[in-house]
N, C-alpha and C positions, 0 to 999 in steps of 0.2 A: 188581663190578670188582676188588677186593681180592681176592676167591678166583681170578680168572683168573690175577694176576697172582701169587698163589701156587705156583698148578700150573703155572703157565710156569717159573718157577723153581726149582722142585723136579722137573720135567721134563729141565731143562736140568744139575742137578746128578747126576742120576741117570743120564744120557749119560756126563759126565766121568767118573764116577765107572768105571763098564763101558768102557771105554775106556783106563783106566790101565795102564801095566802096574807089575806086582811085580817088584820085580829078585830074582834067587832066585839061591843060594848054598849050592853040597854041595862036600863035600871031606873031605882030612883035614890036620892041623896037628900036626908034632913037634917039640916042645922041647927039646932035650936041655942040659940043664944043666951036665954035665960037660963034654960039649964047646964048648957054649959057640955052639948051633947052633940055627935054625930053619929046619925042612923044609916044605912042604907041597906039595901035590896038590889045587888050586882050580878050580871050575870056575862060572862064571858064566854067565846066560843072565836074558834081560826086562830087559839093560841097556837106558837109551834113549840115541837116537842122539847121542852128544856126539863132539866131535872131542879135546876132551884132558880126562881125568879118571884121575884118582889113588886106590888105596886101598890104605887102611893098617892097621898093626895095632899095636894099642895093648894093652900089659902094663901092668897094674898091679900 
């Protein structure tokens, strides 16, 4: 009974899992220092469906 409910659940993890998606992130990002400016050219894709969602970029 104990292994059923193993493979039940490790079945069931293993759906989720194949099912996720990756949010994926190419581009490019310029800094320019003198001027005192940041440029970039981002492109996102495997976003999941949200209706308001933010993203940011953080210097350290």
């Amino acid at each position: 009974m104990k292994k059923i409910k193993l493979l039940i659940v490790l079945c069931i993890a293993n759906i989720q899992i194949l099912m996720a998606q990756i949010p994926h992130l190419t581009g490019e990002v310029k800094i320019s220092i003198v001027n005192g400016t940041i440029e970039s050219d981002l492109e996102y894709s495997n976003l999941p469906q949200l209706k308001n969602y933010s993203i940011g970029l953080i210097l350290d």
